[in-house]
PALUM-164441 format. One line per 2 residues: number of its first residue (from 1); for each residue y, x negated, z negated of N, C-alpha, C, O. Coordinates in Angstrom, 1 decimal. Atoms other than C-alpha are relative to their C-alpha. Example, Ala and Ser with C-alpha at 12.3 -4.5 7.8 and 13.67 -1.06 7.14 Angstrom:
% residues 2
1 = -1.2 -0.9 0.0 -4.5 -12.3 -7.8 1.2 -0.9 0.0 1.2 -1.9 -0.7 ~ -1.1 0.9 0.0 -1.1 -13.7 -7.1 1.1 0.8 -0.8 2.2 0.3 -0.9 $
***
This chain:
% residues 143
1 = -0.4 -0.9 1.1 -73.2 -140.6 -94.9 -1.1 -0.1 -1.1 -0.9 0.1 -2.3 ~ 1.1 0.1 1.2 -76.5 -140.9 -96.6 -0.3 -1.0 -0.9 -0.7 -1.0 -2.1 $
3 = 0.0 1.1 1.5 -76.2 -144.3 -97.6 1.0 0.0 -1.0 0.7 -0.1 -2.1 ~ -0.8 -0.8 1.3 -72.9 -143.4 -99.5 -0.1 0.9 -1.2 0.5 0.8 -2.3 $
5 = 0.9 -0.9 1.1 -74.8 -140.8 -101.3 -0.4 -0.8 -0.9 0.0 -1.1 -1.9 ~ 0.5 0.9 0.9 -77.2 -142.9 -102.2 0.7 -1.2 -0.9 0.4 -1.4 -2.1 $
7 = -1.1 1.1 0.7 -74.6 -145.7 -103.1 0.5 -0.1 -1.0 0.6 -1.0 -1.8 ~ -0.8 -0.6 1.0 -72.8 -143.7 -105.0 -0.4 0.3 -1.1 0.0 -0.1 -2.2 $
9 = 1.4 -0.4 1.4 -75.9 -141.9 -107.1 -0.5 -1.6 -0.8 -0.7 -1.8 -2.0 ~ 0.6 1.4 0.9 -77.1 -145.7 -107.7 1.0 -0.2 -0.9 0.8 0.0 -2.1 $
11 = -1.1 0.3 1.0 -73.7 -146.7 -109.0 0.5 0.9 -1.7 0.6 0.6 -2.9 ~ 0.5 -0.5 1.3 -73.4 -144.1 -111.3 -1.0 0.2 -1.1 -0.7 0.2 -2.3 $
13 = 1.2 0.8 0.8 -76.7 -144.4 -112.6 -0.2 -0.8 -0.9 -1.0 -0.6 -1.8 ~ 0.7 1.5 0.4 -76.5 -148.2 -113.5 1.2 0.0 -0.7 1.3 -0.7 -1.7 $
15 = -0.9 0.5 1.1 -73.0 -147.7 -114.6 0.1 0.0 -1.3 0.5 -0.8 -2.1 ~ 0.1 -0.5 1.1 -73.8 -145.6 -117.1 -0.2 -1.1 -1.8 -1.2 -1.8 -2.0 $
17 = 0.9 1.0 1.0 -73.8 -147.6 -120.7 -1.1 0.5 -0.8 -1.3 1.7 -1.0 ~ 1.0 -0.8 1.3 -76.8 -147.2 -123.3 0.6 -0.1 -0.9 1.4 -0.9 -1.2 $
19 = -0.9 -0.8 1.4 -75.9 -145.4 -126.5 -1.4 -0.6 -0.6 -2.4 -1.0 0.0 ~ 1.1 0.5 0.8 -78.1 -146.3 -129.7 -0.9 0.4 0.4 -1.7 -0.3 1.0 $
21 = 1.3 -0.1 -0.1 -80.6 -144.4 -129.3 -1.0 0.0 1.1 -1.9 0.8 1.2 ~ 0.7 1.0 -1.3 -82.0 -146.3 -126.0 -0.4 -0.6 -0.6 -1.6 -0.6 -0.6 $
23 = -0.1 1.5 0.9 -81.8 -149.1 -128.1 -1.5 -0.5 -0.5 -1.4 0.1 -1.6 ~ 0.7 0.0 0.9 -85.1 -150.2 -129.5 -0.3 -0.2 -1.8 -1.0 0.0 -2.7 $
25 = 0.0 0.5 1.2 -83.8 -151.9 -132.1 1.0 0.9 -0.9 1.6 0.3 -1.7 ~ -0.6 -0.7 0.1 -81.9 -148.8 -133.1 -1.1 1.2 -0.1 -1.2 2.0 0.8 $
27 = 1.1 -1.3 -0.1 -84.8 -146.3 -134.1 0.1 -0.2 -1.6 -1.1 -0.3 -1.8 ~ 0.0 0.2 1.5 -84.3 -146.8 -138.0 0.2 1.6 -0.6 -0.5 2.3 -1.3 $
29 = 0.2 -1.4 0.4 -83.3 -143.6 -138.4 -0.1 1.6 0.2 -0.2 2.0 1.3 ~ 0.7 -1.1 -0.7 -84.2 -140.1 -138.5 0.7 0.5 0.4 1.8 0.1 0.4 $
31 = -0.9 -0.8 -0.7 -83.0 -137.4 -136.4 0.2 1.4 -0.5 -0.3 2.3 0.2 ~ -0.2 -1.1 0.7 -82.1 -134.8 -138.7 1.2 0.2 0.5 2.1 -0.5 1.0 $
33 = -0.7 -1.2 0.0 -80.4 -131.4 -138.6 0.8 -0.5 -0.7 0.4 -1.3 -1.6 ~ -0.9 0.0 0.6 -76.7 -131.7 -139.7 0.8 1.0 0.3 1.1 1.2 1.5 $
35 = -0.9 -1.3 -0.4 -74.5 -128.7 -140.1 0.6 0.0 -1.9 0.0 0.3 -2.9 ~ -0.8 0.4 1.3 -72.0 -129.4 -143.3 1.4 0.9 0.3 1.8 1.2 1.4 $
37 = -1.2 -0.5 0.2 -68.9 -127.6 -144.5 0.4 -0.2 -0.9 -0.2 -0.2 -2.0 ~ -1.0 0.8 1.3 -66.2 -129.1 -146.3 1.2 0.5 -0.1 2.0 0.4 0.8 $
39 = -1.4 -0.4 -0.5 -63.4 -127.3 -147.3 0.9 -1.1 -1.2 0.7 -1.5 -2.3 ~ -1.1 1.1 0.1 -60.5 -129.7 -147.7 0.8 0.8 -1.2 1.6 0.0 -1.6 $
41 = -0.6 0.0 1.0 -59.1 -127.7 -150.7 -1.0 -0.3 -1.3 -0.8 -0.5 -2.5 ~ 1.1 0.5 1.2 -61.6 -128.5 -153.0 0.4 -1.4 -0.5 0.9 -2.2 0.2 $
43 = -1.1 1.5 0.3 -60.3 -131.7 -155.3 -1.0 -1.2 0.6 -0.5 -2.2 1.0 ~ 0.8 1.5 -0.1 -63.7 -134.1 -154.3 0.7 0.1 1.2 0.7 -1.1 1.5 $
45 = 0.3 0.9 -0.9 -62.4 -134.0 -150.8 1.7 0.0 0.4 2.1 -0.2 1.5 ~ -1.6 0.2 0.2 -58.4 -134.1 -151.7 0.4 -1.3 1.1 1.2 -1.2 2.0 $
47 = -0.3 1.3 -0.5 -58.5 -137.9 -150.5 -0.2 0.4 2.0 0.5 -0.3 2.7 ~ -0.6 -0.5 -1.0 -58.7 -136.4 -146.9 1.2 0.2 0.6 1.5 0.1 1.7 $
49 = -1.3 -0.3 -0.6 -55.6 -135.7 -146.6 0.9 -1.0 0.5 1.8 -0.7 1.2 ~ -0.4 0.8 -0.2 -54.8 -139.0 -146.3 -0.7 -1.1 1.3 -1.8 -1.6 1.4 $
51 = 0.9 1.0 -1.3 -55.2 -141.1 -143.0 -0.6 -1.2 -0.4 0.2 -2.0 -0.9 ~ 0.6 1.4 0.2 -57.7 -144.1 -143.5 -0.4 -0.1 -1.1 -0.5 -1.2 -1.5 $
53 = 0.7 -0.1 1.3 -59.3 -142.8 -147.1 -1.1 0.4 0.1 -1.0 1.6 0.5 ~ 1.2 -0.3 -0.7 -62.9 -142.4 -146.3 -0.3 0.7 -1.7 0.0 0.3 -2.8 $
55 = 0.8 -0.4 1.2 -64.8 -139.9 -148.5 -1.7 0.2 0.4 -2.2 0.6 1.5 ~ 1.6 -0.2 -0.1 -68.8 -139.9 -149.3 -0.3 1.5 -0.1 0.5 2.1 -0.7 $
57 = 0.6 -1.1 0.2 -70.8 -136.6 -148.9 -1.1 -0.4 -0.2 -1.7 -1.2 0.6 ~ 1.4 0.6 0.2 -74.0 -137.1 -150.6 -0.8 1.5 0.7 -0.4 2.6 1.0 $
59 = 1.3 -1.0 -0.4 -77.2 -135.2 -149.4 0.2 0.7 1.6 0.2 1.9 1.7 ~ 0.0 -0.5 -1.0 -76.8 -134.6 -145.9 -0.1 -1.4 0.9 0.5 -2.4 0.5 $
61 = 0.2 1.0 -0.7 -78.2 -136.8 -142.9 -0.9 -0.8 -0.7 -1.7 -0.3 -1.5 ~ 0.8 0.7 0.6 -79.8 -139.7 -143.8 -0.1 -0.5 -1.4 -1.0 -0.6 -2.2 $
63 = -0.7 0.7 1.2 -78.0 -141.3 -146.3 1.4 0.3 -0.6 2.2 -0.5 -1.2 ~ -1.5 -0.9 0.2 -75.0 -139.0 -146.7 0.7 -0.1 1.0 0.1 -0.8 1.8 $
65 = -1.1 -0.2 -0.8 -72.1 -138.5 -144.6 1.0 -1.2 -0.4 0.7 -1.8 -1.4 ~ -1.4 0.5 0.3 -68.6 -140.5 -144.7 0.6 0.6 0.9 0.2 0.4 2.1 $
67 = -0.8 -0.5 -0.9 -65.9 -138.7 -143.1 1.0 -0.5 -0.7 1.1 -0.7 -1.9 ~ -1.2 0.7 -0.2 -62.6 -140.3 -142.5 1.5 1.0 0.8 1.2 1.7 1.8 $
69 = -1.7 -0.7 -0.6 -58.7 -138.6 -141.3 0.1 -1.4 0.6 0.1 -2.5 0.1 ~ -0.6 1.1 -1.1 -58.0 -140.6 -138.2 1.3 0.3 0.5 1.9 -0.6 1.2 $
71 = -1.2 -0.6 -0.5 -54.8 -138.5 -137.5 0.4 0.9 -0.2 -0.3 1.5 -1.0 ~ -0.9 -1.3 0.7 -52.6 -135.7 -138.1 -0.9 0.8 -0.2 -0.9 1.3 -1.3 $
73 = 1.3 -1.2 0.3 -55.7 -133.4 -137.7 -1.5 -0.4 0.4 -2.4 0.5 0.2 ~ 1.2 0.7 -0.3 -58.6 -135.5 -136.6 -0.6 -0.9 -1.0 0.0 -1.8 -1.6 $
75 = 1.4 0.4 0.8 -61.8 -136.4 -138.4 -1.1 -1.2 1.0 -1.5 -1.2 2.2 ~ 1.6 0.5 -0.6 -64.7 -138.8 -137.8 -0.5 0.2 -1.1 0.2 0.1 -2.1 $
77 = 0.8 0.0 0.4 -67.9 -138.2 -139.3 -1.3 -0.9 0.1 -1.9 -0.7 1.2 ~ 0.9 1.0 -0.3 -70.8 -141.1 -139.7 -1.1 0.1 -1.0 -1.0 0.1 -2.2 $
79 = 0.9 0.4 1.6 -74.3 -141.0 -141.2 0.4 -1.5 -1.0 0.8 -2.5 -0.5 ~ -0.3 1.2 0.6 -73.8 -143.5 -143.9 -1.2 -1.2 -0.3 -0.9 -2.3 -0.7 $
81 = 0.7 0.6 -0.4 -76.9 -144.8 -143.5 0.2 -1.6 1.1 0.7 -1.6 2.2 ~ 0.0 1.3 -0.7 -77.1 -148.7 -142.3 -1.3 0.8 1.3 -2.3 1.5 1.0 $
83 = 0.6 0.0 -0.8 -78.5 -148.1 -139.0 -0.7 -1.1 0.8 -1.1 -0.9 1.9 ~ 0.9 0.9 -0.7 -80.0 -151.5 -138.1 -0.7 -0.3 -1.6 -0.2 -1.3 -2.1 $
85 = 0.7 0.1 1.2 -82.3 -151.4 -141.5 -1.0 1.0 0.0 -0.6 2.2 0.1 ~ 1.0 -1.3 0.6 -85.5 -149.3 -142.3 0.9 1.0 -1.0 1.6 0.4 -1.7 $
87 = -0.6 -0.6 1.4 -83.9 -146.6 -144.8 -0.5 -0.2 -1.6 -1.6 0.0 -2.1 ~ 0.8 0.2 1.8 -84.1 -147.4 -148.7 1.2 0.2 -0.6 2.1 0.7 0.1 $
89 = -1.0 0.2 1.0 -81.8 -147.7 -151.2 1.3 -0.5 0.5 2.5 -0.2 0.7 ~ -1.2 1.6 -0.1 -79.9 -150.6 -150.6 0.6 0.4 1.4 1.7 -0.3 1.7 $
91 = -0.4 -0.4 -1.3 -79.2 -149.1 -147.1 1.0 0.7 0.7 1.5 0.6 1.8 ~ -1.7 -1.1 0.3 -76.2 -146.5 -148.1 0.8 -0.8 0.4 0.4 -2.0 0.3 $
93 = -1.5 0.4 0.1 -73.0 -147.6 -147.4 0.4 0.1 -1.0 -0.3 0.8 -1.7 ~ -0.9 0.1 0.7 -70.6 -148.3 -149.6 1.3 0.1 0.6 1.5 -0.5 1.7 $
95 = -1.4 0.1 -0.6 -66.9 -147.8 -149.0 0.4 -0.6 -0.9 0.1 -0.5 -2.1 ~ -0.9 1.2 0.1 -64.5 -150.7 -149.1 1.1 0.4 0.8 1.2 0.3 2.1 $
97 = -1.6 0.1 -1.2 -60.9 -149.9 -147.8 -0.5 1.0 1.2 -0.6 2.2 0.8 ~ 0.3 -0.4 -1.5 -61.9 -148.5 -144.2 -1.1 -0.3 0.1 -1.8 0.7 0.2 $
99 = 1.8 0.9 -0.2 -65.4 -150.7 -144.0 -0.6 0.9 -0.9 -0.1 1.5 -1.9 ~ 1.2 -0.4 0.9 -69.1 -149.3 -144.8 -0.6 -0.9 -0.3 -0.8 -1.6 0.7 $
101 = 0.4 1.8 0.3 -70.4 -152.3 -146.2 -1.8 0.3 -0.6 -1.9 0.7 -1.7 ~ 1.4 0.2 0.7 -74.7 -152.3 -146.9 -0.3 -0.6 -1.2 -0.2 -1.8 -1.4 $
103 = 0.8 0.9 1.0 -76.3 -153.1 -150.0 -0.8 -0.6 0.0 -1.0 -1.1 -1.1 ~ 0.9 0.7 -0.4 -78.8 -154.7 -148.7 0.6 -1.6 -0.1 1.8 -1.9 -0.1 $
105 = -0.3 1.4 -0.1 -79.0 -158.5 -148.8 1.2 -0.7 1.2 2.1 -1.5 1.0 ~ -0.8 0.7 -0.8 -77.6 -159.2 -145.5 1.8 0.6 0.2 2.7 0.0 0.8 $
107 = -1.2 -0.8 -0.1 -74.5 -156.7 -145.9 0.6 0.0 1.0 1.7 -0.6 1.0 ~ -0.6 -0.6 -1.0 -73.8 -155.6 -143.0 1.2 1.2 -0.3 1.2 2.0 -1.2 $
109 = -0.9 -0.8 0.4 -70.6 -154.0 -142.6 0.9 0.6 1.5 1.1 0.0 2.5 ~ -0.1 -1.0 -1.1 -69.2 -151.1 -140.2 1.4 0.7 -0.5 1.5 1.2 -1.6 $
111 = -1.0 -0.9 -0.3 -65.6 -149.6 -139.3 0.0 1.4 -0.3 -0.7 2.1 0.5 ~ 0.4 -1.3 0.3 -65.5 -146.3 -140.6 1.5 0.8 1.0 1.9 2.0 0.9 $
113 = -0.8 -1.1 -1.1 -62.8 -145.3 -137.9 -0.7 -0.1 1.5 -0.3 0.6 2.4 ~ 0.7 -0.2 -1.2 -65.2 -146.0 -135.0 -1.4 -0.6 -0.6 -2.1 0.1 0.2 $
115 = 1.2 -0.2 0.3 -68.4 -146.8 -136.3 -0.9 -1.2 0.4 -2.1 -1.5 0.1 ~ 0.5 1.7 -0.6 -68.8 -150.5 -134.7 0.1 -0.9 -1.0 1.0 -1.1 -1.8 $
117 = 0.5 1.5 1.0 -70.3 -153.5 -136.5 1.7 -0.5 -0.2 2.6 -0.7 0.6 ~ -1.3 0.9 -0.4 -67.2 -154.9 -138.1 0.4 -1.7 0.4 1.5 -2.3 0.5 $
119 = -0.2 1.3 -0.6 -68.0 -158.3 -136.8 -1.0 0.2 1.7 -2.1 0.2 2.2 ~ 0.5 -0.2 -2.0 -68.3 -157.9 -132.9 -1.5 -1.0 0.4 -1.4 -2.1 -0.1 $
121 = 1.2 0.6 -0.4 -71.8 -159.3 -131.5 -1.1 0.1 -0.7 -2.1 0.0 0.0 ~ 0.5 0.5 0.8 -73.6 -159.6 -134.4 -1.4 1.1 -0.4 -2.6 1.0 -0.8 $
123 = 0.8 -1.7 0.5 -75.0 -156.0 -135.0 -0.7 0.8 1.1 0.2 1.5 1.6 ~ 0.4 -0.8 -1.1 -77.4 -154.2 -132.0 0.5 1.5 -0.2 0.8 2.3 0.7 $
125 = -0.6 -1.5 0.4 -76.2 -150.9 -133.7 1.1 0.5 -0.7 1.3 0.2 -1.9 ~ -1.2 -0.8 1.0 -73.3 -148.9 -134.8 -0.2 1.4 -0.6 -1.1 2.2 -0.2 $
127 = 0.6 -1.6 0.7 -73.3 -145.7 -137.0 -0.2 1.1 0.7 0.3 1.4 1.8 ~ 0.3 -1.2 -0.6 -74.8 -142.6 -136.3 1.0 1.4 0.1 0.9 2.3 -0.7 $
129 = -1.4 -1.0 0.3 -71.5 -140.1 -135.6 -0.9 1.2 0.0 -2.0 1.5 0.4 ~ 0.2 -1.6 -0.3 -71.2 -136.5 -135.8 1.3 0.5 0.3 2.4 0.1 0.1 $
131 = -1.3 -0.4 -0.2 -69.3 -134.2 -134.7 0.5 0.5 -1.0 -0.1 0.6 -2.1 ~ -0.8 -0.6 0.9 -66.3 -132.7 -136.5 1.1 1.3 0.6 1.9 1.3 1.6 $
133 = -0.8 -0.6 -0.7 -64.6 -129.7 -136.0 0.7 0.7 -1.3 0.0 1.0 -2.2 ~ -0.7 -0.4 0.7 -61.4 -128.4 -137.9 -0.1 1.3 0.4 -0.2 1.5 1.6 $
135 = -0.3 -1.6 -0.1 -61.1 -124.3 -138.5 1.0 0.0 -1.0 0.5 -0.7 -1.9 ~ -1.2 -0.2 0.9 -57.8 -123.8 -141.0 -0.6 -1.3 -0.8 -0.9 -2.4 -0.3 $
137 = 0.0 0.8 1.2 -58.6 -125.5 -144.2 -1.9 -0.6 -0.3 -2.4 -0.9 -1.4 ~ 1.3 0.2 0.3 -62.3 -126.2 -143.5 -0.2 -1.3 1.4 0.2 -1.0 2.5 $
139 = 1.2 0.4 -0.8 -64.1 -129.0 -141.6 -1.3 0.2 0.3 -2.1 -0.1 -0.7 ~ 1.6 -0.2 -0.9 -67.5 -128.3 -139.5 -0.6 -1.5 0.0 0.3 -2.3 0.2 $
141 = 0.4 1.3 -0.4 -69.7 -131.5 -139.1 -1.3 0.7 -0.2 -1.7 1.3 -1.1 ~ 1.3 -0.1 -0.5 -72.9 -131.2 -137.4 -0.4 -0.7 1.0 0.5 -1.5 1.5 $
143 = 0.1 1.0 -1.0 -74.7 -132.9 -134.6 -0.8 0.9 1.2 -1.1 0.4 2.3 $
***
């Protein structure tokens, strides 16, 4: 019975995957307080309402926010910060369609409905999410 235990505890353990921030090459950026409120009647964040219209929130996180309508009432929220880059300028996102695309030279570019490199392999890191929580006519996003 004990090696079962043990078996078991190992397996879970090793199954476990690593999330970025294991990662070494995933330390770019900071780990700042996020606690945002958006209420969805306001006109900047109108385009909400629409599934697959990503809108920018500047000044919060690293490099602002992008929150996206993934579904009838569901949100993602992603620093917009390039997260395999030192932070600068050039490091924002930009929204393209659904994609966060880098200004940086190498333009890296990221799924703004899950947060994964949009070319599979290529990228050690995907965006930094937050959470999101709907109350009536307000979204919560914090981490």
């Amino acid at each position: 019975m004990k090696v079962y235990s043990l078996l078991i505890i190992f397996l879970v353990s090793t199954a476990c995957s690593k999330n970025n921030a294991n990662n070494e090459n995933c330390k770019f950026l900071l780990d700042l307080g996020v606690n945002e409120t958006v209420n969805l009647s306001l006109p900047q964040y109108s385009q909400l309402d629409f599934i697959s219209v990503p809108v920018y929130i500047p000044n919060a996180g690293n490099g602002g926010i992008i929150v996206t309508k993934t579904g009838t009432s569901s949100y993602v929220a992603f620093d917009a910060a390039d997260p395999n880059h030192i932070f600068s300028s050039c490091s924002v996102l930009s929204i393209d369609g659904i994609n966060g695309i880098c200004g940086c030279d190498d333009k890296n570019e990221y799924n703004l409905f899950n947060g994964l490199p949009a070319k599979s392999g290529i990228l050690p890191c995907s965006l930094r999410p937050y959470r999101v929580e709907k109350s009536g006519n307000t979204l919560l996003i914090f981490n």
